[in-house]
Legacy VTK file of the C-alpha trace (Angstrom):
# vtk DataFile Version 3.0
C-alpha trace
ASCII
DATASET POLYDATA
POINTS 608 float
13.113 19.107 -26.007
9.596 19.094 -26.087
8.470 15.261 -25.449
4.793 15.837 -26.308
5.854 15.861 -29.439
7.928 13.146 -29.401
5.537 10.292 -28.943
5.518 10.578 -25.056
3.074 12.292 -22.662
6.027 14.175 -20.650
3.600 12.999 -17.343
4.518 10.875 -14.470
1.293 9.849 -12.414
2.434 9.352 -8.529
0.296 7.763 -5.982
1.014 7.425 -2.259
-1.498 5.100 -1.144
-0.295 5.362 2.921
-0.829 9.454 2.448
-3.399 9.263 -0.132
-1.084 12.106 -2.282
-1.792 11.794 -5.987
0.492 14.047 -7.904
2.257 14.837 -11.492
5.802 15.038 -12.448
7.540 15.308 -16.072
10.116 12.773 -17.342
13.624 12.737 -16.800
13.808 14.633 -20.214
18.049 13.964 -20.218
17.502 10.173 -19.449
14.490 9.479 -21.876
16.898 9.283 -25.184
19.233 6.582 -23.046
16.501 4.238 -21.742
13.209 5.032 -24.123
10.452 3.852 -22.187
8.943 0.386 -20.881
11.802 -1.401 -19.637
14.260 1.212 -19.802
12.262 3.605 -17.634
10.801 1.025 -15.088
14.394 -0.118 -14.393
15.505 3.456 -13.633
12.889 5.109 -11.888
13.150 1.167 -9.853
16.825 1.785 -9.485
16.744 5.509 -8.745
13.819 5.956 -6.632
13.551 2.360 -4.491
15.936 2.403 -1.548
18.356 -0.858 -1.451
16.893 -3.405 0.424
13.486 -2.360 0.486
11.304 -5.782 1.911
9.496 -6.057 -1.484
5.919 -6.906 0.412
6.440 -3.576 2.613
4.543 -0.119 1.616
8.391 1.559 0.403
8.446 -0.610 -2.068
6.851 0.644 -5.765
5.030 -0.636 -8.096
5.933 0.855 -11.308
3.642 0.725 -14.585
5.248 1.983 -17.761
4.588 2.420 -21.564
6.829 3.411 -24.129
6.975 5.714 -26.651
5.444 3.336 -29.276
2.367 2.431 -27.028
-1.155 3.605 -28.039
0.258 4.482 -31.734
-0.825 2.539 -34.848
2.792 0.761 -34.341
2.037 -3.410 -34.839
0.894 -4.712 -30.902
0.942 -0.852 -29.773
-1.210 -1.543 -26.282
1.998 -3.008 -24.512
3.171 -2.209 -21.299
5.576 -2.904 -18.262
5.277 -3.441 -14.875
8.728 -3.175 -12.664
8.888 -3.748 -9.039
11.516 -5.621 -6.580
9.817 -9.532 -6.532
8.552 -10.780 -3.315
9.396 -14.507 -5.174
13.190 -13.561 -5.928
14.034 -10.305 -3.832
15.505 -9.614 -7.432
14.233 -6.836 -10.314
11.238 -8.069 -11.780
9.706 -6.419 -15.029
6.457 -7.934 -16.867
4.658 -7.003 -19.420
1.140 -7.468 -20.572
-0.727 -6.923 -24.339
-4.602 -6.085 -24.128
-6.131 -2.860 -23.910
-5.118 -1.625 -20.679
-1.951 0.178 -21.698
-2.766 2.508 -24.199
-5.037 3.720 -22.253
-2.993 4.780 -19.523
-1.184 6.902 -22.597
-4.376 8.311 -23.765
-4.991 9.643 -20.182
-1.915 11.616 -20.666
1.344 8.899 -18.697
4.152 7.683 -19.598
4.122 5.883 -16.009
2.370 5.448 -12.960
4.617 4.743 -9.516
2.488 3.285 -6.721
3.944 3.726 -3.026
2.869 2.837 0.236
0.127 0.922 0.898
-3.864 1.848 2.224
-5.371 0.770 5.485
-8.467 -0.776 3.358
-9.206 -2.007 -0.002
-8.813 1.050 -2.775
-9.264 1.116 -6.040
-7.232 3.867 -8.116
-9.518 5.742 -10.465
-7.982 7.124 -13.617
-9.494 9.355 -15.867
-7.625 11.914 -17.875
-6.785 14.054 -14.986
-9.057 13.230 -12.591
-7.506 10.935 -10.540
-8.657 9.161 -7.439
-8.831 6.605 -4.535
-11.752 4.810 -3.855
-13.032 2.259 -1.418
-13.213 -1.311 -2.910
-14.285 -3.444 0.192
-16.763 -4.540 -2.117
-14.469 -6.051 -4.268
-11.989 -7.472 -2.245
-12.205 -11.813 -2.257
-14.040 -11.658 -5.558
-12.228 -12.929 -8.398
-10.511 -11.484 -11.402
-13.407 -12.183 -13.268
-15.611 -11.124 -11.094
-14.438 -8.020 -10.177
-13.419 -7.555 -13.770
-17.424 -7.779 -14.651
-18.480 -5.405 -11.337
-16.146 -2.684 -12.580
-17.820 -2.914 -16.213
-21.029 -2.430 -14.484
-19.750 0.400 -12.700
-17.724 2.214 -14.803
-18.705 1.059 -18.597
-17.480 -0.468 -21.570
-14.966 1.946 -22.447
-12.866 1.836 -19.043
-9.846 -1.097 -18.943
-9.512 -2.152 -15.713
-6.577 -4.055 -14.053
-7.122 -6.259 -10.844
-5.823 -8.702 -8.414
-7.612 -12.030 -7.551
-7.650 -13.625 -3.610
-4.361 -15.360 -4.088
-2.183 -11.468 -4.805
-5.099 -10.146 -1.590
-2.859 -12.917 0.428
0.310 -12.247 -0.894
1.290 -15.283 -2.396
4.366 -15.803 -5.056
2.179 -17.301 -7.693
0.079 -14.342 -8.144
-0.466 -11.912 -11.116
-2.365 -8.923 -12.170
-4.941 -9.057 -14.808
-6.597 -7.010 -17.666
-9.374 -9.489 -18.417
-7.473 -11.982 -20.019
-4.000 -10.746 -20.260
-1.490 -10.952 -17.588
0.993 -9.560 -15.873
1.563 -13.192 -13.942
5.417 -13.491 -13.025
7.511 -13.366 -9.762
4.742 -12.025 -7.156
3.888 -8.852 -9.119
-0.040 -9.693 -7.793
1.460 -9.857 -4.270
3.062 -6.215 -4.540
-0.272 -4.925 -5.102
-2.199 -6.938 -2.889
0.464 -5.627 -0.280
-0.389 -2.353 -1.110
-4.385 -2.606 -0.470
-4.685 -2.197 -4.120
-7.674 -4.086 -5.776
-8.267 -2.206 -9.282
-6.780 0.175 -11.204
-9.404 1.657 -13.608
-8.737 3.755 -16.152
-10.041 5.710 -19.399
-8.708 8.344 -21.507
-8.789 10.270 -24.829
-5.807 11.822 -25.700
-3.752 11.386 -29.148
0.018 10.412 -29.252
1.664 12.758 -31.370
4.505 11.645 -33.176
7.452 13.737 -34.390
8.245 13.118 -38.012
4.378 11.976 -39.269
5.409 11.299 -42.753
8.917 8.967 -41.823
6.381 7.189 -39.501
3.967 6.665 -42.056
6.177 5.023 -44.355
8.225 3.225 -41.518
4.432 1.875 -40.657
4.173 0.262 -43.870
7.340 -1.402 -44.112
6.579 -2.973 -40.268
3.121 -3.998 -41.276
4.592 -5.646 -44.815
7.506 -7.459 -42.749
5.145 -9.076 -40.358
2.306 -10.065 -42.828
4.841 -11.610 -45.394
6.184 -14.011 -42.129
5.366 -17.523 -42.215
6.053 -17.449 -38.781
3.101 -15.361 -37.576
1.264 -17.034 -39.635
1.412 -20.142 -37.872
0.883 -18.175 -34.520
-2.373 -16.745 -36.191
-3.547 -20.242 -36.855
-1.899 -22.311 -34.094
-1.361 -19.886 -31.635
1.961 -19.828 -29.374
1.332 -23.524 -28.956
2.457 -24.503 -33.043
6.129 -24.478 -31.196
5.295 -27.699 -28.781
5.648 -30.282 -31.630
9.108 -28.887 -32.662
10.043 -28.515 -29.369
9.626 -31.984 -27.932
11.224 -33.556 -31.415
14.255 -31.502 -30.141
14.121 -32.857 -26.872
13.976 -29.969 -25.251
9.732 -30.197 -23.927
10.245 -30.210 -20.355
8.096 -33.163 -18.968
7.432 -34.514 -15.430
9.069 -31.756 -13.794
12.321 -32.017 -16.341
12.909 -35.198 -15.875
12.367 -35.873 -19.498
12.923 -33.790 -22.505
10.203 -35.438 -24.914
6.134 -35.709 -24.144
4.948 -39.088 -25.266
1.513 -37.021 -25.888
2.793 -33.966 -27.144
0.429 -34.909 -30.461
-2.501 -34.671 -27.527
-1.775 -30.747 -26.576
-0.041 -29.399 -29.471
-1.570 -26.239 -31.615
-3.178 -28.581 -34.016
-4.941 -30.371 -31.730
-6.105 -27.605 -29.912
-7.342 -25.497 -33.010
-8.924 -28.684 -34.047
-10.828 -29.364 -31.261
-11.034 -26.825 -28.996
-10.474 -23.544 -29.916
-13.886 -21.362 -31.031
-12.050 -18.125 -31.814
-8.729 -15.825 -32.467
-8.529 -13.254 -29.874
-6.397 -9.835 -30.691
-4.758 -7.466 -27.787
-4.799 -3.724 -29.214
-3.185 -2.862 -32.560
-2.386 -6.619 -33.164
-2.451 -7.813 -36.538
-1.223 -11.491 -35.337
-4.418 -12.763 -33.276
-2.064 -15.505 -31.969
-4.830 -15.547 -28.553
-7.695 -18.195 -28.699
-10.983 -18.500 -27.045
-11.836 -22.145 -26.584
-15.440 -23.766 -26.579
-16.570 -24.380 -23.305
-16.425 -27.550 -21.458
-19.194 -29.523 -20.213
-18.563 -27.901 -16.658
-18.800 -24.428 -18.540
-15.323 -23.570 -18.290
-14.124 -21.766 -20.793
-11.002 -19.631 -20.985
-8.615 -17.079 -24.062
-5.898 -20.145 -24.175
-4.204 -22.051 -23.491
-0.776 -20.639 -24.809
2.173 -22.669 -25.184
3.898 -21.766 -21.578
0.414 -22.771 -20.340
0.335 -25.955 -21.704
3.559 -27.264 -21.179
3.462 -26.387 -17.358
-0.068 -27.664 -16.276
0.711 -30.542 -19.257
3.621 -32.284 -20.306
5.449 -30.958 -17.032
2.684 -32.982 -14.718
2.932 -35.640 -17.441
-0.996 -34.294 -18.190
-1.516 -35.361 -21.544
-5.461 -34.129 -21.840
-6.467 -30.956 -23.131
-9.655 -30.370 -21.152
-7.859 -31.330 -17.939
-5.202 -28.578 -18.979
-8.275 -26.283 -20.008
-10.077 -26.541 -16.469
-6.375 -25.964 -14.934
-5.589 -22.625 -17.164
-9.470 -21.495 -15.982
-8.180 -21.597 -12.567
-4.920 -19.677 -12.804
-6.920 -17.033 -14.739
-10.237 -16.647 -12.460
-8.019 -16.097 -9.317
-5.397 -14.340 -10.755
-2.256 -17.053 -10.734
0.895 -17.522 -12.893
0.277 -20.816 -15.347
4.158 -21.516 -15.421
4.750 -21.080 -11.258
1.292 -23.262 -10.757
2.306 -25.457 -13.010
6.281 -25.450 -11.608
4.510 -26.086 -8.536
2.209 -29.000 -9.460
4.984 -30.977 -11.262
7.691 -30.443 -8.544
4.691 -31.456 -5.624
4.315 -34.731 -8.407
7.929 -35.580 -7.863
7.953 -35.606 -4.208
5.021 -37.518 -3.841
6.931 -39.903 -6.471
10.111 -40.242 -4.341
8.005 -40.660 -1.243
9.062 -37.410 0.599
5.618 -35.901 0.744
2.568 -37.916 1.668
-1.191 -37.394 1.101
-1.722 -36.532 4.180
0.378 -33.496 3.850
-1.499 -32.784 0.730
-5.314 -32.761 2.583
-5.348 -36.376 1.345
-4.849 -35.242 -2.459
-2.493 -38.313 -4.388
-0.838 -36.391 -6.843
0.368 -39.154 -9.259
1.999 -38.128 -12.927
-0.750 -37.705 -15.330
-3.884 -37.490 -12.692
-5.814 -34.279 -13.638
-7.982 -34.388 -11.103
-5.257 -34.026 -8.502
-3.595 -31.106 -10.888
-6.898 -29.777 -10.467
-7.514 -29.936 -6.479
-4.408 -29.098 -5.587
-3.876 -26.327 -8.059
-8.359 -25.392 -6.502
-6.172 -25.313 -2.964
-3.769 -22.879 -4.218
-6.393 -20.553 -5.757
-8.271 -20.451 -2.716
-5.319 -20.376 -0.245
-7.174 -23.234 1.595
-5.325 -26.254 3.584
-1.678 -27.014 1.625
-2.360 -24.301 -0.600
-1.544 -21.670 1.857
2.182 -23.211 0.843
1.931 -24.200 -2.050
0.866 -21.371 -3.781
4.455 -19.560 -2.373
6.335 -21.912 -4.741
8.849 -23.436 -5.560
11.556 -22.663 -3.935
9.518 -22.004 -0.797
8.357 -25.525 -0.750
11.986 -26.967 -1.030
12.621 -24.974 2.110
10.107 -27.022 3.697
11.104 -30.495 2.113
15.015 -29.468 1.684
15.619 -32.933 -0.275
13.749 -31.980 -3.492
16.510 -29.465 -4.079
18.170 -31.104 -6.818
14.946 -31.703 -8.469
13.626 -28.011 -7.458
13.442 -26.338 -11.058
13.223 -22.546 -10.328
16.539 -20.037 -10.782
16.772 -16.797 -8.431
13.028 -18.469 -7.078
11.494 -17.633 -10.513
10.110 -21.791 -11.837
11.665 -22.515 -15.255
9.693 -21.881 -18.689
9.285 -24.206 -21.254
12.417 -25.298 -22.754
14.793 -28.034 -21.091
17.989 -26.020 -20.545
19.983 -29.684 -20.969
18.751 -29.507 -24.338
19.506 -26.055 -25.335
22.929 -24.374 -23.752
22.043 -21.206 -24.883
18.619 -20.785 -23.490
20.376 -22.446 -20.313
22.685 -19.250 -20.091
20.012 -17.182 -20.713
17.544 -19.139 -17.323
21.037 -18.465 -15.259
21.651 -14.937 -15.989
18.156 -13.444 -16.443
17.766 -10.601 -13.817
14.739 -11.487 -12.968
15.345 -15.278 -12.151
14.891 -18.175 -14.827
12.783 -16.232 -17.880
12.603 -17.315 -21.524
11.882 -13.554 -22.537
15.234 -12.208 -21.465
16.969 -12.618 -25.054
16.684 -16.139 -24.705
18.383 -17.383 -28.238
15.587 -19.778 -29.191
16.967 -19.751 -32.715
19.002 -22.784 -31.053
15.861 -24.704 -31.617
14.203 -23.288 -34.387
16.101 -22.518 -37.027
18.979 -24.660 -37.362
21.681 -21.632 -37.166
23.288 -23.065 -33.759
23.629 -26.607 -32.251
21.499 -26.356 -29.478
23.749 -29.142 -27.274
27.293 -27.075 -28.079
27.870 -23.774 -25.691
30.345 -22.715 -28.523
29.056 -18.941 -29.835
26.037 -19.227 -26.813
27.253 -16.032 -24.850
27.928 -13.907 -27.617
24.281 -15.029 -29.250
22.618 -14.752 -25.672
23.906 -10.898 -25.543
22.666 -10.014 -28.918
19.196 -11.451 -28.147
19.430 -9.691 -25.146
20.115 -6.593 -26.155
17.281 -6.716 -29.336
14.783 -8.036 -26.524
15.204 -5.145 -24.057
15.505 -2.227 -27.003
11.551 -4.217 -27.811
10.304 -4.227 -24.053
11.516 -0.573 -23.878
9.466 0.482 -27.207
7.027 -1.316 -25.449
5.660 -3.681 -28.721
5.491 -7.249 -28.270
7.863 -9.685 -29.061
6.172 -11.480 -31.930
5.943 -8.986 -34.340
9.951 -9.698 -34.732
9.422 -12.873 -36.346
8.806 -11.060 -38.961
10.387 -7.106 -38.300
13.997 -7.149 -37.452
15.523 -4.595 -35.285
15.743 -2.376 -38.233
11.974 -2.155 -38.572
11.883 -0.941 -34.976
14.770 1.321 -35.222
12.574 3.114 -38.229
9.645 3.593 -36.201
11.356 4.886 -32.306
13.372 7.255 -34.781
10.156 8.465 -36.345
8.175 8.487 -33.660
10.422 10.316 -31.390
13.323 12.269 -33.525
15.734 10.626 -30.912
19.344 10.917 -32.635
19.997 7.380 -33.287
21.616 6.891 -36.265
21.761 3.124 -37.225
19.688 0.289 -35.636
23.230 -0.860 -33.835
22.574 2.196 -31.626
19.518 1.090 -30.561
20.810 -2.142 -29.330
23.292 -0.575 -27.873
19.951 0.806 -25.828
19.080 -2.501 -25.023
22.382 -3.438 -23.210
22.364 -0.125 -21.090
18.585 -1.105 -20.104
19.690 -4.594 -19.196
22.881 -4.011 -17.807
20.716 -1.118 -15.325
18.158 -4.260 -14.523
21.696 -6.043 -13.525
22.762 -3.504 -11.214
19.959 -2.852 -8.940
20.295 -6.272 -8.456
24.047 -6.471 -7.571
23.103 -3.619 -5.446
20.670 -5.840 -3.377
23.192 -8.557 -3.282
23.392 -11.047 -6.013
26.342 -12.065 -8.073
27.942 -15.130 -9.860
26.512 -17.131 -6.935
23.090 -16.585 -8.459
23.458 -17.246 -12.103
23.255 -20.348 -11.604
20.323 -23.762 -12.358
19.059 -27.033 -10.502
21.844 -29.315 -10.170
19.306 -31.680 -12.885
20.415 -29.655 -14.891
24.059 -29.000 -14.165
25.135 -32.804 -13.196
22.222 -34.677 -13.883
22.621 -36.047 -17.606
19.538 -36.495 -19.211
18.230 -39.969 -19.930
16.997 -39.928 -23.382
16.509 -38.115 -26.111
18.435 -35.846 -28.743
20.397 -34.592 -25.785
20.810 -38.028 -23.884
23.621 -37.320 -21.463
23.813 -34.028 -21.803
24.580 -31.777 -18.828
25.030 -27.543 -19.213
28.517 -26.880 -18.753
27.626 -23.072 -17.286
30.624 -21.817 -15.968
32.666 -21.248 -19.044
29.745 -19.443 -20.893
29.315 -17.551 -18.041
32.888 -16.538 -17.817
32.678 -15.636 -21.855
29.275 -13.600 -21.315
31.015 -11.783 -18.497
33.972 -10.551 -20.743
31.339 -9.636 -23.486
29.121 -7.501 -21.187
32.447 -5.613 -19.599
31.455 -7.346 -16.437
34.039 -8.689 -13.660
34.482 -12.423 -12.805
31.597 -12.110 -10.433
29.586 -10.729 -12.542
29.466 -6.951 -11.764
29.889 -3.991 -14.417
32.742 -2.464 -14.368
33.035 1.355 -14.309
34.789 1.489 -17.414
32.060 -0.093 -18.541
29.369 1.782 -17.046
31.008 4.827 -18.749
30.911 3.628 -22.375
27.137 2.732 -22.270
26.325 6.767 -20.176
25.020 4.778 -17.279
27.540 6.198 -15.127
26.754 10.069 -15.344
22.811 8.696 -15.895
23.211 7.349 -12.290
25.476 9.493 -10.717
22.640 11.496 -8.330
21.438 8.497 -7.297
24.360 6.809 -6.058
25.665 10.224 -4.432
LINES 1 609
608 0 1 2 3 4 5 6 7 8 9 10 11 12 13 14 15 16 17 18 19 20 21 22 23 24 25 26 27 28 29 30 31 32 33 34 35 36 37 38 39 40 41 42 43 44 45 46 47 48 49 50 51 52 53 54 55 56 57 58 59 60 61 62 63 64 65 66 67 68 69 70 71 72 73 74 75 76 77 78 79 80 81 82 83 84 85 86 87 88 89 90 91 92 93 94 95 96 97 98 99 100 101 102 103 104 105 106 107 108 109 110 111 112 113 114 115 116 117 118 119 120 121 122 123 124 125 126 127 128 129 130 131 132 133 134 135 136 137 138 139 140 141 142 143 144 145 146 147 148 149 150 151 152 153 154 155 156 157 158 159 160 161 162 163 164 165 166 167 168 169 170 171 172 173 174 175 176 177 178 179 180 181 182 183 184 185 186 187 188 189 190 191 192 193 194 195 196 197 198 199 200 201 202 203 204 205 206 207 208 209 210 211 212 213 214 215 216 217 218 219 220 221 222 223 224 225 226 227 228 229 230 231 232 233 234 235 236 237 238 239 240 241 242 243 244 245 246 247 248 249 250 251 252 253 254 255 256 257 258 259 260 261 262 263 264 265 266 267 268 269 270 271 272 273 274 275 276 277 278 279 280 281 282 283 284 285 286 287 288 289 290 291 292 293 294 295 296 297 298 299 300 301 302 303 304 305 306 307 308 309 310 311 312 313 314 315 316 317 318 319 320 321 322 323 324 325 326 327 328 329 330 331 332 333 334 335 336 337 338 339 340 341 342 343 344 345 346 347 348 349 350 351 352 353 354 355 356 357 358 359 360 361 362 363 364 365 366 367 368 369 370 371 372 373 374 375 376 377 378 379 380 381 382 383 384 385 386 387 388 389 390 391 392 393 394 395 396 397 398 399 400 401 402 403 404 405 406 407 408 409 410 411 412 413 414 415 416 417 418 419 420 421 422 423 424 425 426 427 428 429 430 431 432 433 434 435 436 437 438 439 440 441 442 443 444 445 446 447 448 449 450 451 452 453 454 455 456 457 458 459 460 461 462 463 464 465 466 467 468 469 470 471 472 473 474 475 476 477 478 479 480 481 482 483 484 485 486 487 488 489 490 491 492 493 494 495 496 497 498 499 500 501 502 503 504 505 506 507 508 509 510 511 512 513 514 515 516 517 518 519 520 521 522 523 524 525 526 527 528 529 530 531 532 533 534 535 536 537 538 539 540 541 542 543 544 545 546 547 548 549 550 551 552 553 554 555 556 557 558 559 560 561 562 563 564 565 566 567 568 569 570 571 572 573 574 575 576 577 578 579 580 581 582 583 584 585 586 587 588 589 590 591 592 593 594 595 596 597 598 599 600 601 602 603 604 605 606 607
């Protein structure tokens, strides 16, 4: 099978920073048709290659980028890519992925993947350009910021280099940090930290190579039909003109708009921060990652202090909004311009601002312990100092900025109120008001994620009652399995409000001549992917214990709203979603199981 002309590069790029060994290897040519790319082939070379209980802040442990076979084609949102590693946040599998123009470009240099090990002495930057590859100092970079030394490497290199970087808070290894390509991020579970562990600032690359795909005329016409299904969707539509934040009006209506750190499910301001507002006011212009024909990114005017920012999306807002009870748009603004110049996750910041809100509320942490910063609901300004702290690692940042779950360590009587799962903080949707998307926060390998297959159908289009758990397990695996057959094509997820798996299924066929015969097969893909994410992290330790939320959410009923008195009654869906996915009562695949999706023989060197 000759992969080069399958819509893949056949190339593995390995660098060992400790040795400085840069090296080449070809794909696993038997796995590729099992996991495809992206996801799929993070989560194996993760599970195959990491040793168990690797300390995920030590040089062993790898940082994994990864494209798929659809990335850098003319496929809808083609520049996608993955990052895997084992989160310093969680001690769990972490994947994230990133739009932009950063990963088709590691395709046209001619990889599928690059696997980072070991760390340098000093600051490096890793040079990429078609095969020339190299290590170079970057002492000069190190302590700038993201845009900073996002601006230095354009001066250095040129406009037609993508570059991706690390801001002071990943150089310090804290949980709240991402990596960026200009604008886009890779933001959740301590993926900055990895590479700030490794010495890494940059990672710079250009290239000029073509993907070639395998049947050019079936991909032509499978082209069309994807292009046709997501320009006839009302749905991206409104993302076009609203951006990601149209949802926030729905959502709080539903109850389900997490606000002042969950206590609530409805925003008496949401009309203040929704997508209206914002394109109303404050946004200047759309903003398009690679191959996008959705623009759903914005670029708002600047504020008087000359802040200016590509945002805020909807995660964004509710977690440095409606979560802090912040019901201003500037103050949200300056807040996003913070997380992005230093290189921080919006949702963790925010997790972190709200929860700090609620102790100060209930009197168990006092200004004092907060370099005299009074972080009332609503107060921007606070948001704004404490969140400066973080950025900086200065005074109560130093802490702060490890979050969540970290700080409830320190003050162990905010647990019940601590809204994180596995030590990931909670997206955007109230689990008490949508049991499905609850399931989905409990069993998500990499710790509570609304990306995971998340069913948020539940609250959008009326097909299941978001307060019943009836049919939630069965929906949750579906979703699931669609989501992880997308992250390992590597296109983004919005182009499915319009293309359905079927779409997709036409263009991996096309592109690759894989032998999957109906779009079924591929989803059957995206359970093997997801159920391999599982098992590297049942092989580190984690099990029914895990899958599990904030007792706010689990015993806490919730005081108004649509779902007024609701708890999640967990335990039976998990029991249900267990049967589904062949697992045992404690949540571990079973080897029957194992055997009917080909993960067994897949795995079978490594676990010899």
């Amino acid at each position: 099978m000759d992969l080069k002309q399958r819509a893949y590069c056949d190339r593995i790029l390995r660098v060992n920073l400790s040795t400085g060994t840069i090296n080449t290897a070809p794909l696993p040519a038997e796995a590729m048709p099992l996991v495809l790319g992206g996801k799929g082939l993070g989560a194996w070379l993760l599970y195959t290659e990491l040793a168990p209980h690797t300390d995920p802040l030590s040089p062993d442990n790898l940082l994994i980028f990864s494209n798929g076979p659809l990335t850098g084609t003319t496929a809808p949102t083609a520049g996608r890519f993955c990052a895997t590693t084992r989160s310093p946040a969680t001690g769990a599998y972490l994947d994230n992925y990133s739009g932009g123009y950063w990963g088709q470009m590691l395709k046209y240099a001619g990889y599928d993947a690059l696997v980072i090990s070991g760390a340098a002495d000093s600051p490096v930057m890793l040079v990429i350009d078609n095969d020339r590859v190299e290590l170079r100092p970057a002492d000069h970079l190190w302590g700038s910021t993201v845009t900073e030394a996002t601006a230095r490497l354009r001066d250095e290199f040129g406009h037609d280099w993508q570059s991706l970087v690390i801001g002071p808070p990943g150089e310090q290894l804290r949980n709240v940090a991402g990596i960026f390509n200009e604008t886009r991020a890779l933001a959740r579970g301590g993926v900055g930290a990895v590479m700030g562990s490794k010495r890494l600032k940059a990672i710079v690359t250009r290239g000029n190579r073509p993907v070639r795909v395998f049947d050019k005329a079936k991909y032509e016409r499978a082209l069309q039909l994807a292009f046709r299904a997501v320009r006839m969707s009302s749905k991206t539509t409104l993302l076009s003109r609203e951006g990601t934040v149209n949802i926030l009006e729905i959502i709080n209506v539903m109850g389900a708009l997490p606000t002042r750190n969950f206590q609530q499910g409805q925003f008496e301001l949401a009309d203040e921060v929704s997508g209206a507002a914002f394109r109303e006011h404050n946004w200047k212009k759309d903003y398009a990652c690679f191959g996008c024909p959705i623009a759903c990114g914005k670029w708002t005017v600047p504020l008087e202090d000359g802040k200016t920012i590509e945002g805020p999306e909807y995660e964004t807002t509710f977690a440095l909004g409606p979560n802090c009870a912040i019901g201003s748009r500037e103050a949200i603004i300056r807040l996003n311009w913070w997380c992005d110049e230093y290189g921080m996750d919006t949702i963790s910041v925010g997790g972190v601002i709200g929860f700090v809100m609620e102790l100060y509320q209930r009197g168990l942490i006092s200004a004092q312990e907060l370099d005299g910063i009074e972080p009332r609901w609503g107060d921007g300004a606070a948001a704004e100092a404490l969140v400066e702290k973080m950025a900086k690692i200065e005074g109560c940042g130093e802490w702060l900025a490890q979050g969540v779950a970290a700080i409830a360590e320190r003050y162990p009587e905010g647990k019940p109120f601590a809204m994180h799962v596995k030590g990931l903080e909670m997206p955007a949707y109230h689990p008490s008001a949508a049991k499905g998307t609850a399931l989905a926060y409990a069993v998500s390998e990499r710790g509570a994620c609304h990306l995971r297959g998340a069913p948020l159908g539940e609250l959008f289009s009326g097909a299941a009652d978001p307060l019943t758990i009836t049919g939630k397990p069965q929906l949750f695996r579906d979703t699931q399995a669609d989501t992880a057959a997308w992250d390992s094509a590597c296109l983004c997820l919005f182009p499915g409000y319009g293309m359905t798996l079927k779409e997709l299924w036409q263009l991996v066929v096309a592109a690759t001549g894989f032998d999957y015969p109906t779009p079924a097969d591929l989803q059957l893909l995206g359970e093997r992917v997801s159920t391999l994410a599982r098992l590297f992290n049942v092989r580190e330790g984690f099990n029914r214990a895990h899958d599990t939320l904030p007792a706010r959410n689990l015993s806490q009923p919730m005081g108004g709203g649509p779902a007024a008195g609701h708890v999640v009654e967990l335990e039976p869906m998990l029991d249900e979603y267990y049967r589904i996915m062949g697992w045992d009562q404690n949540g571990i695949p079973t080897p029957e199981r194992l055997r009917e999706l080909g993960l067994a023989a897949l795995l079978e060197p490594a676990a010899g």
